[in-house]
Backbone bond lengths (Angstrom), bond angles and torsions (degrees), N, CA, C in turn:
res aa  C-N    CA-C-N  psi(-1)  N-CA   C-N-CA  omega(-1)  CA-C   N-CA-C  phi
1 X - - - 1.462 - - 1.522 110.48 -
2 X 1.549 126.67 155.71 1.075 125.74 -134.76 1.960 92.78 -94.90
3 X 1.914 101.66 -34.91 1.802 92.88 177.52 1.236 113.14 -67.08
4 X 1.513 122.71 -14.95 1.583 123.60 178.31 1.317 121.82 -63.30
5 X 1.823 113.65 -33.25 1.625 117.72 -177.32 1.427 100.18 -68.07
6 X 1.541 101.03 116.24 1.710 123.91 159.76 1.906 108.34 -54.10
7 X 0.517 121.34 64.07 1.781 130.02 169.96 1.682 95.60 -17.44
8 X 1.001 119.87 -41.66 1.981 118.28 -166.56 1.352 98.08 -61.76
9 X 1.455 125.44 -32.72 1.262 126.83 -154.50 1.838 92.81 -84.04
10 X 1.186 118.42 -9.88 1.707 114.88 -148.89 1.614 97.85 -111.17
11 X 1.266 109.85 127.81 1.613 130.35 -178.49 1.862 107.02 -90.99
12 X 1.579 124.90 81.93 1.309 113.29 -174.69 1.358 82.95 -79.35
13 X 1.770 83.95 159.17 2.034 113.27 164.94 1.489 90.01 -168.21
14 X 1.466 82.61 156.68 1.794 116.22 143.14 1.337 107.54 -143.82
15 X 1.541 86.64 174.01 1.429 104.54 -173.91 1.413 110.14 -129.62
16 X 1.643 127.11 163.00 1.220 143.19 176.59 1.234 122.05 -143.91
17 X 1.617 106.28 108.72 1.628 112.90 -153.16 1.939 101.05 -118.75
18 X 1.134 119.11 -164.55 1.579 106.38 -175.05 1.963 95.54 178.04
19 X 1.354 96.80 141.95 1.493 96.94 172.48 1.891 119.67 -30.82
20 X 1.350 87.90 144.50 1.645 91.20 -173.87 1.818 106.16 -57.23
21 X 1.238 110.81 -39.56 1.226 113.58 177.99 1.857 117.06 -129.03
22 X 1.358 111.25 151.49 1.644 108.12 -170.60 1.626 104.17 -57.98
23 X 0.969 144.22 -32.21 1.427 150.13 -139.30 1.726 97.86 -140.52
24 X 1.748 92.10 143.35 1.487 85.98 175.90 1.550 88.38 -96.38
25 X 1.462 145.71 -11.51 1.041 102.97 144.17 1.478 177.92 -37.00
26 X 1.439 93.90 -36.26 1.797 126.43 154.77 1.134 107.78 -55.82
27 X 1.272 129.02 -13.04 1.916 116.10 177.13 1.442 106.65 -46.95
28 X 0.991 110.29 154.39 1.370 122.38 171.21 1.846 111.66 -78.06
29 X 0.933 140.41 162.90 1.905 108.76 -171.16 1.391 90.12 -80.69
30 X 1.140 114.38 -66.21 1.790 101.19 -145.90 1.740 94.41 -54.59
31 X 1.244 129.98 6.01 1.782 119.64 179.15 1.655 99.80 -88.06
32 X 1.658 117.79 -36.99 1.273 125.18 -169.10 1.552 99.17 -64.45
33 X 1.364 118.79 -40.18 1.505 110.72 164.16 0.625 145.98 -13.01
34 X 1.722 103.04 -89.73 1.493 129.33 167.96 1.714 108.14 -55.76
35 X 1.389 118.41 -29.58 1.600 110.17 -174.62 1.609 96.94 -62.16
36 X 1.228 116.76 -47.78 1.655 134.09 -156.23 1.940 90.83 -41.88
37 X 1.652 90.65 -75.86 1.702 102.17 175.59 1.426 118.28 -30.19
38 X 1.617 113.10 -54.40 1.621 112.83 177.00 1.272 115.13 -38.06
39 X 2.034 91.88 -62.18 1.964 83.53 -153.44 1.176 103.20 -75.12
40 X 1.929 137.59 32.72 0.941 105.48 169.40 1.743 113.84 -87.60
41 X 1.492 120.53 7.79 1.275 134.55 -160.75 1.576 101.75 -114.12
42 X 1.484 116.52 13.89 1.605 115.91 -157.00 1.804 78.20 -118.40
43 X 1.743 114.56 126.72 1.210 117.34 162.25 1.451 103.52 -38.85
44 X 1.873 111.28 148.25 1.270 120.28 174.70 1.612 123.28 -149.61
45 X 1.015 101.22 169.29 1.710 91.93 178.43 1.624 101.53 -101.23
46 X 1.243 123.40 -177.98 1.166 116.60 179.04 1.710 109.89 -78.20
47 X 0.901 131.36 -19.70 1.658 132.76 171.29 1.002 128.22 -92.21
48 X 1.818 119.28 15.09 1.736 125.88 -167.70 1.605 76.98 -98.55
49 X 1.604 82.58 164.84 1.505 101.84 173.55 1.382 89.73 -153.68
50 X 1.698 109.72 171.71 1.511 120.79 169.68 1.469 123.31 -40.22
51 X 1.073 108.71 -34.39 1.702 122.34 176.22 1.235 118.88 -67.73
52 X 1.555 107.81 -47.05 1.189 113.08 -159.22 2.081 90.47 -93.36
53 X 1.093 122.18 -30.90 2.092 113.42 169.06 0.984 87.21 -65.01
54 X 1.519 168.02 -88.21 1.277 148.12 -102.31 1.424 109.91 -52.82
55 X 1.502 129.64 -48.52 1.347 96.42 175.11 1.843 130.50 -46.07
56 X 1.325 90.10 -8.53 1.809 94.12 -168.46 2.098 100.46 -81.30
57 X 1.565 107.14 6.92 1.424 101.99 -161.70 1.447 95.04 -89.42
58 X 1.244 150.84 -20.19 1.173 130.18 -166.27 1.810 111.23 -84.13
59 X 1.523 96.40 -4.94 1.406 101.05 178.30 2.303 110.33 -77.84
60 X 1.322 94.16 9.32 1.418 119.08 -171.62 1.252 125.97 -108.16
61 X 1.615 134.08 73.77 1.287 117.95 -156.79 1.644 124.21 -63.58
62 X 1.548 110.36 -2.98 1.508 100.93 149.19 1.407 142.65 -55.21
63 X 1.478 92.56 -40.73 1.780 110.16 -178.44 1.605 126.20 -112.71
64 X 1.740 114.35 -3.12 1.028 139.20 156.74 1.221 125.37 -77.88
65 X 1.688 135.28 163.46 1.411 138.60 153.31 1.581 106.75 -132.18
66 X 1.194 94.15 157.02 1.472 110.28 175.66 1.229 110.95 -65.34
67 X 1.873 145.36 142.34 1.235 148.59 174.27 1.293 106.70 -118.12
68 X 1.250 126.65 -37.86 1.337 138.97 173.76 1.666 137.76 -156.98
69 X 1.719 105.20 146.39 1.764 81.86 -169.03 1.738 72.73 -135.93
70 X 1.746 103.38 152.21 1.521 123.12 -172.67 1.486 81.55 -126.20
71 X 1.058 108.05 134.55 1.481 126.80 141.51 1.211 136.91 -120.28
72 X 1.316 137.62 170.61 1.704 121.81 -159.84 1.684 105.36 -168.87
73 X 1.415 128.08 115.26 1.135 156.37 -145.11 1.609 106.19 -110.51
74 X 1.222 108.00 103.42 1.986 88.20 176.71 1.735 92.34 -134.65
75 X 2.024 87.66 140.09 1.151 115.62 165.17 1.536 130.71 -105.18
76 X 0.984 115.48 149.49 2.137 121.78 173.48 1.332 95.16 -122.00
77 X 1.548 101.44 110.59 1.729 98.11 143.40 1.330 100.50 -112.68
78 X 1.443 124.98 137.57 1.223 122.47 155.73 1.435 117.24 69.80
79 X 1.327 110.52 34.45 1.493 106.21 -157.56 1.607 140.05 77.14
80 X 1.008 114.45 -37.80 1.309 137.64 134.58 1.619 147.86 -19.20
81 X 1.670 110.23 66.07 1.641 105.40 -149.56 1.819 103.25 -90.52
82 X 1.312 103.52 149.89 1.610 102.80 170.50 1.557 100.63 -137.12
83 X 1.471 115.71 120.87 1.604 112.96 166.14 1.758 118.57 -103.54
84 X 1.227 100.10 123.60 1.684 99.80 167.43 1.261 118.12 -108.53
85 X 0.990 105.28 161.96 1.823 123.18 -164.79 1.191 104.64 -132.18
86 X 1.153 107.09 124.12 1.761 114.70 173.13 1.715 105.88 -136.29
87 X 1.167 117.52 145.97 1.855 135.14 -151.96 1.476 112.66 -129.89
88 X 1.248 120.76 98.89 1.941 114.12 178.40 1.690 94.59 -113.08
89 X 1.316 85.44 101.19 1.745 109.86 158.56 1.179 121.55 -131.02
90 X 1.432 118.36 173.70 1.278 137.31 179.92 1.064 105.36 147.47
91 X 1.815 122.31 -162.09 1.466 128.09 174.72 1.146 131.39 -107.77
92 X 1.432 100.22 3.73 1.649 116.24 176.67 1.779 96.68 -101.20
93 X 1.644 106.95 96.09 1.492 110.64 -178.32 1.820 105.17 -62.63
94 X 1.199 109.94 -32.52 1.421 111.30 -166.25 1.738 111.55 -73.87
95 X 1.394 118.80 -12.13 1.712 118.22 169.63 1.438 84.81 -101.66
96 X 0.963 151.00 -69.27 1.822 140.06 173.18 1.520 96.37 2.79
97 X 1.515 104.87 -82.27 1.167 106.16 -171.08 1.708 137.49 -67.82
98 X 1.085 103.37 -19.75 1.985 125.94 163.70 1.658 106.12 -72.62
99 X 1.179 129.85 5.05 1.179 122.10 -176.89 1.317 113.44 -138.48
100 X 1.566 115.46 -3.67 0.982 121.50 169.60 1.778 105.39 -100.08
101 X 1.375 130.44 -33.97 1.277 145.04 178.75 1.814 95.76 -62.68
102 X 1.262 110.64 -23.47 2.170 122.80 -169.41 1.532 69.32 -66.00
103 X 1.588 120.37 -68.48 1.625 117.83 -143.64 1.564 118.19 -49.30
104 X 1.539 85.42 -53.17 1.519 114.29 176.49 1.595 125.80 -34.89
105 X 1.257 92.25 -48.43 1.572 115.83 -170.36 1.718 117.59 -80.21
106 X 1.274 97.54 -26.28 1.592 110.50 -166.15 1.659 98.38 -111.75
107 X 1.344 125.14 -32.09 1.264 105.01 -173.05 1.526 115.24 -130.89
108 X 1.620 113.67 7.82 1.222 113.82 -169.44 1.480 91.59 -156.98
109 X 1.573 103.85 64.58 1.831 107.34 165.61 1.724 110.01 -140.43
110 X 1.720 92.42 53.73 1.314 96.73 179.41 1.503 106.81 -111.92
111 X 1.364 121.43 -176.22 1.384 135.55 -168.44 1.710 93.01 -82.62
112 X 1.091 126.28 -27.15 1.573 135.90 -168.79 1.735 111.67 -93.17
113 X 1.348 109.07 -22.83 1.276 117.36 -163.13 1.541 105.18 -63.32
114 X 1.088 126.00 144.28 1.786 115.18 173.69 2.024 95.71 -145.97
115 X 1.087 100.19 154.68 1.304 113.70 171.20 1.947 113.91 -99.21
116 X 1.248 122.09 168.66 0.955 122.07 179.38 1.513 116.49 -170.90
117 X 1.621 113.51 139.46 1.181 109.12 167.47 1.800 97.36 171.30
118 X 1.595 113.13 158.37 1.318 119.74 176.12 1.343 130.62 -55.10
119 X 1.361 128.10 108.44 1.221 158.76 177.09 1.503 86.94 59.80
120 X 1.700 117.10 81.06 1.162 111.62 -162.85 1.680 86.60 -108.01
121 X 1.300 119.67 -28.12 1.324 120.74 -163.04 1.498 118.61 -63.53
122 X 1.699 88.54 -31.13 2.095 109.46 174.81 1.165 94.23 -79.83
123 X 1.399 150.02 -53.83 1.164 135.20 -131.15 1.716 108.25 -120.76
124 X 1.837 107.82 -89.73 0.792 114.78 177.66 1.877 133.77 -33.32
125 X 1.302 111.66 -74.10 1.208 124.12 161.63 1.597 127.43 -24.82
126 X 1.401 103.51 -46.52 1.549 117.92 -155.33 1.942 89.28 -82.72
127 X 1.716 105.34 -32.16 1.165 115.84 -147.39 1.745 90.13 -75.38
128 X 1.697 114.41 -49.11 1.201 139.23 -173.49 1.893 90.07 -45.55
129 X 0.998 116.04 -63.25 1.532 108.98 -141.59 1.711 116.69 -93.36
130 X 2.156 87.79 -1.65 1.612 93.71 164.09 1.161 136.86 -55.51
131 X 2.061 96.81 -54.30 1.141 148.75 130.27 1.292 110.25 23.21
132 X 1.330 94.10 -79.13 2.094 117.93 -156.67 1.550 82.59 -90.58
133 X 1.239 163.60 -50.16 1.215 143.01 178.26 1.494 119.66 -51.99
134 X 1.109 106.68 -54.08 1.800 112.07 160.57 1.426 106.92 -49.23
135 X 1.267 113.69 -62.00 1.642 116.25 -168.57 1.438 104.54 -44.25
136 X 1.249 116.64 -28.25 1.850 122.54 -168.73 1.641 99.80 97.97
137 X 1.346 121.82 20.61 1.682 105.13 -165.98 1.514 96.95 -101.47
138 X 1.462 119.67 143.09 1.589 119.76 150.31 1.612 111.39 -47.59
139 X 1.444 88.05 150.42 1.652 100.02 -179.73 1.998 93.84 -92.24
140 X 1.350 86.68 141.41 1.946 93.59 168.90 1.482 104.38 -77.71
141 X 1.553 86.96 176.36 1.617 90.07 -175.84 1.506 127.29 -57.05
142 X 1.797 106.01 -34.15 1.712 124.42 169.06 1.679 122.05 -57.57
143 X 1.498 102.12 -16.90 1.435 89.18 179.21 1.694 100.56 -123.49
144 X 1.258 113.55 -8.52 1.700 86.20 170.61 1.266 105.66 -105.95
145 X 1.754 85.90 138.85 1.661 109.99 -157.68 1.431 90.91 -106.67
146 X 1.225 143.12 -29.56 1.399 150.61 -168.37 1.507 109.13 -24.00
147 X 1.671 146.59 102.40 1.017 134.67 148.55 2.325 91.36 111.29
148 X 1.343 109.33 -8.24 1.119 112.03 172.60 1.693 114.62 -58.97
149 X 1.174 120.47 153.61 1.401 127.84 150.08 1.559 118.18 -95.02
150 X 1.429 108.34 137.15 1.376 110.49 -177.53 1.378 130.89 -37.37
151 X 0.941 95.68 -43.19 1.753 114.83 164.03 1.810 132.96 -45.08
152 X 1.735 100.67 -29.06 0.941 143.47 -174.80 1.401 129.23 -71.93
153 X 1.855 108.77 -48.75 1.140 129.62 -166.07 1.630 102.63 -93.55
154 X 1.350 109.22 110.76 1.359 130.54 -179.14 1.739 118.31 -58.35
155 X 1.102 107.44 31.72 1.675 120.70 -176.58 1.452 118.25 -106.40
156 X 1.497 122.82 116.35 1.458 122.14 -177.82 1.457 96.18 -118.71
157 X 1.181 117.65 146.61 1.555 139.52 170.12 1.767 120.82 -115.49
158 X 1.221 112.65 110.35 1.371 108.64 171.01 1.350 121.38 -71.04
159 X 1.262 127.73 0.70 1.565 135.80 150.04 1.032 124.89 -96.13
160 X 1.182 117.22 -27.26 1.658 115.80 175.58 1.687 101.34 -70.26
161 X 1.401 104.37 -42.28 1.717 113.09 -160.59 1.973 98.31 -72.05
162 X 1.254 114.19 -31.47 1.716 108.18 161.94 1.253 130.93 -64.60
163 X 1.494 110.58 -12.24 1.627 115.35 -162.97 1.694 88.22 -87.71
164 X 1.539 130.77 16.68 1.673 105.49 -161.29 1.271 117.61 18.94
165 X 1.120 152.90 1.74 1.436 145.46 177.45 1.872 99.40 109.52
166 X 1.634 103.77 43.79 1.481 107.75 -179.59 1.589 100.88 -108.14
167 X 1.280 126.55 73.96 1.617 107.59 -171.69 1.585 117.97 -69.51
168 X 0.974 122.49 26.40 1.796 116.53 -175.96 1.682 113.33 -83.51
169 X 1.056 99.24 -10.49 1.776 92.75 -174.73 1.694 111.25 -148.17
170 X 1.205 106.85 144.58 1.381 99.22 166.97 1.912 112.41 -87.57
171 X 1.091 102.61 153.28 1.330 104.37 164.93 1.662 124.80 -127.73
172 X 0.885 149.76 127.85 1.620 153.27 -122.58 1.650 96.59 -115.52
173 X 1.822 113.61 145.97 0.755 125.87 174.11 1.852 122.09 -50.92
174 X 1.647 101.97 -20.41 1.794 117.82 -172.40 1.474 108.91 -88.35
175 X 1.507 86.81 -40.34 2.157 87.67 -178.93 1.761 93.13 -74.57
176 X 0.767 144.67 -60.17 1.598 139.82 173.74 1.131 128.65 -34.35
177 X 1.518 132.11 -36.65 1.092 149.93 106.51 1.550 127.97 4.36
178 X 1.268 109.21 -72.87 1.301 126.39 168.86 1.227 105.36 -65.27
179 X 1.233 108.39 -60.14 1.955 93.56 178.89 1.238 138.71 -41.62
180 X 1.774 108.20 -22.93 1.266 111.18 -162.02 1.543 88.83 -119.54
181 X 1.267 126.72 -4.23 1.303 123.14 177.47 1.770 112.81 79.66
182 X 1.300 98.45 21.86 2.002 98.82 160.37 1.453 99.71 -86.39
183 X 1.679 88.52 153.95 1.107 103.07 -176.23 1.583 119.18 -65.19
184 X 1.044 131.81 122.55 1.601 124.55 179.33 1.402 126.25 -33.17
185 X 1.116 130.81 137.41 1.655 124.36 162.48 1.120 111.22 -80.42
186 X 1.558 112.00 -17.92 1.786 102.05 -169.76 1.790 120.27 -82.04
187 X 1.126 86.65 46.63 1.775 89.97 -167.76 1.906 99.84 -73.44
188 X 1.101 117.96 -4.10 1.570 101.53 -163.46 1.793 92.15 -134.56
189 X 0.802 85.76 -90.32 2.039 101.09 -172.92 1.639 112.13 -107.94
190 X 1.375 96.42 161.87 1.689 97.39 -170.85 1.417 106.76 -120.60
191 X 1.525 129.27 168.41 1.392 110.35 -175.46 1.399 102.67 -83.80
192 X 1.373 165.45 51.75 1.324 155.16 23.28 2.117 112.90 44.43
193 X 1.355 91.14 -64.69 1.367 106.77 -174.67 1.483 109.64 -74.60
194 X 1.057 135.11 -33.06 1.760 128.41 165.87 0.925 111.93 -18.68
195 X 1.396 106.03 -88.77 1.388 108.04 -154.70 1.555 107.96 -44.84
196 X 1.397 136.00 -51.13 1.388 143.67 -171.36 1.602 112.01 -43.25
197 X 1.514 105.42 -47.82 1.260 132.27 -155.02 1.616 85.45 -81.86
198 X 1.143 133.15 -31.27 1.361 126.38 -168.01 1.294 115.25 -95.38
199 X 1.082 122.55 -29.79 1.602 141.73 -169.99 1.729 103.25 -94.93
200 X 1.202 99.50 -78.98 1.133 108.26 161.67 1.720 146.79 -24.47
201 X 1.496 93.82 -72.37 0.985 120.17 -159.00 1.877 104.41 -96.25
202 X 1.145 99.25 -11.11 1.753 119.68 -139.09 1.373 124.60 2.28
203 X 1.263 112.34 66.21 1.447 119.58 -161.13 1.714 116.40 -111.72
204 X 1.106 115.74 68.29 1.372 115.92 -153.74 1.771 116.99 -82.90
205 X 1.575 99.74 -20.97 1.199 91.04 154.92 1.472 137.44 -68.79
206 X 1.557 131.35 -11.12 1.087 117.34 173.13 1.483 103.09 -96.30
207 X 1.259 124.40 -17.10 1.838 119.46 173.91 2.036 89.15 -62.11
208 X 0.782 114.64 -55.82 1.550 113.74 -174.68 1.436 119.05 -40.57
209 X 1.791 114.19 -47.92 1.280 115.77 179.82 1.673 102.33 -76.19
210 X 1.231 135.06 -28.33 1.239 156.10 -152.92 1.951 95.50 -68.83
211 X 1.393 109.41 -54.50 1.326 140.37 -172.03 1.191 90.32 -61.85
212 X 1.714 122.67 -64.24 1.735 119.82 175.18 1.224 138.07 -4.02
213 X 1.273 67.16 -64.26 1.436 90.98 -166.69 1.044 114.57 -92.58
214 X 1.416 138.50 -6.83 1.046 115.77 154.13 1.651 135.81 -81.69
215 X 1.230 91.69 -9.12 2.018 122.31 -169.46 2.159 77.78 -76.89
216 X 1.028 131.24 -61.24 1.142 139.20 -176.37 1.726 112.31 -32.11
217 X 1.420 110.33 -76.60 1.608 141.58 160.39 1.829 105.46 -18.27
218 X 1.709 102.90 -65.50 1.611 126.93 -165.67 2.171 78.88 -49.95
219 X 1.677 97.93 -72.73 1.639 87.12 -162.57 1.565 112.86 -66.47
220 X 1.319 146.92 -16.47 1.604 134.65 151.35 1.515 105.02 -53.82
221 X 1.359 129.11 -52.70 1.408 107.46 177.00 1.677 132.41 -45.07
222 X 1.767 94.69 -32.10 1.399 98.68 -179.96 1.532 115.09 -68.63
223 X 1.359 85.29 -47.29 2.014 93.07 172.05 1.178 105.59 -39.72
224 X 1.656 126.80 -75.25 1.472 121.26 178.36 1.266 109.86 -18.88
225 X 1.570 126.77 -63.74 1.409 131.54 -127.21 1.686 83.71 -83.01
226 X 0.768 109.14 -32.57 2.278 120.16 -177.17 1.562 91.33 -75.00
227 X 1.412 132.11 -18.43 1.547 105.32 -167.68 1.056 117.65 83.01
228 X 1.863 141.66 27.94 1.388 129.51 -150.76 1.599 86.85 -146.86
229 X 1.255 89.58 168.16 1.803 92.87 177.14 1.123 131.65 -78.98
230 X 1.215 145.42 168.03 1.401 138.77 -152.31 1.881 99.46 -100.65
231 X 0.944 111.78 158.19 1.834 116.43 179.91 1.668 105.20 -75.28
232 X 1.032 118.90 102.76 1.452 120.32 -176.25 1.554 94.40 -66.58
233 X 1.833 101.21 142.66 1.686 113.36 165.50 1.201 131.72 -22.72
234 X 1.643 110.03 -56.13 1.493 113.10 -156.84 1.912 90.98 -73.77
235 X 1.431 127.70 -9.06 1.207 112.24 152.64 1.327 161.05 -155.31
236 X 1.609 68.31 76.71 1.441 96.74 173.90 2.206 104.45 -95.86
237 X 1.406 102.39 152.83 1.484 92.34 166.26 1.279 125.24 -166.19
238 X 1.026 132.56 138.63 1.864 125.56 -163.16 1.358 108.36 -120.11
239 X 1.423 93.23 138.70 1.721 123.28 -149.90 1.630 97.29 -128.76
């Protein structure tokens, strides 16, 4: 039951990933290939072509990399909540991911430990642990699911956990937000805007704060979903 989940025990994140390369030109050929085959499965208009979906590839952990992962830690003493936020980005996806597996391993490889975050189970997660197999990395104890029972796998979703078991629609980390009256994360850029902002723009510190805040949002939603109060500003803090 949902007032029973101990929140201290729960590691929120997201992540913000972006085509492996700015251009679907830069493919490597035999990658332009396999992209070709994809986007033929990627909704289209009648004038898209492979070139023209590629921005839609980083949403693909074949043809995507990871840029950044936020995670966010909340404690109660006494009533008393404090959330910290800590951020492994840069452009080297493969220490991204060795430093987030450090966290994993050392402070969240217990029987209690659970991960969390919006439609993390479709996306994030699946995206994380493609990732680290390509990367060459062992999976931690939280992401290999191999031989698990459902019951087992330490993964909560704040979208999955709204659908009551309604799968027809997605519903977005902003309308949820709004519903419950947290403050929005989407005050600046949308995940739409990554990739641009990264390639482009190469501005990775604001995709980083961008990520924050939403890793922030995921754990006030949970509060909502418990009935409890939201983590006031002055403490919240990133480390």
């Amino acid at each position: 039951m949902l007032e029973l989940l101990n929140l201290d025990n729960v590691l929120f994140l997201d992540i913000e990933t972006v085509p492996m390369c700015a251009e679907y030109d830069q493919l490597p050929e035999i990658y332009k290939k396999h992209w070709n085959r994809k986007s033929d499965f990627i909704p289209r208009r009648p004038e898209d072509t492979p070139q023209t979906l590629y921005s839609k590839a980083g949403i693909f952990a074949e043809f995507g990399k990871i840029i950044c992962i936020s995670v966010g830690t909340l404690k109660t003493i006494d009533s008393k909540k404090s959330f910290k936020i800590k951020s492994f980005y840069g452009h080297d996806e493969k220490k991204i991911l060795e430093d987030f597996v450090a966290l994993l391993n050392t402070s969240y490889n217990k029987k209690e430990n659970m991960l969390c975050g919006h439609n993390a189970k479709e996306f994030d997660i699946p995206f994380i642990s493609r990732r680290m197999l390509i990367n060459g990395i062992k999976l931690p104890m939280l992401l290999d699911l191999a031989g698990k029972k459902p019951w087992e796998v330490g993964h909560l979703d704040t979208m999955e956990l709204w659908k009551f078991g309604d799968y027809k629609n997605y519903t977005s980390l902003e309308m949820l937000a709004t519903l419950f009256d947290i403050p929005t994360p989407k005050d600046d850029i949308a995940g739409s805007d990554v990739s641009r902002v990264y390639w482009e723009e190469k501005d990775l510190e604001r995709i980083m704060k961008y990520c924050q805040k939403d890793v922030l949002t995921v754990a006030q939603l949970m509060l909502k979903y418990q009935g409890k109060p939201l983590i006031s500003d002055e403490d919240v803090k990133t480390v």
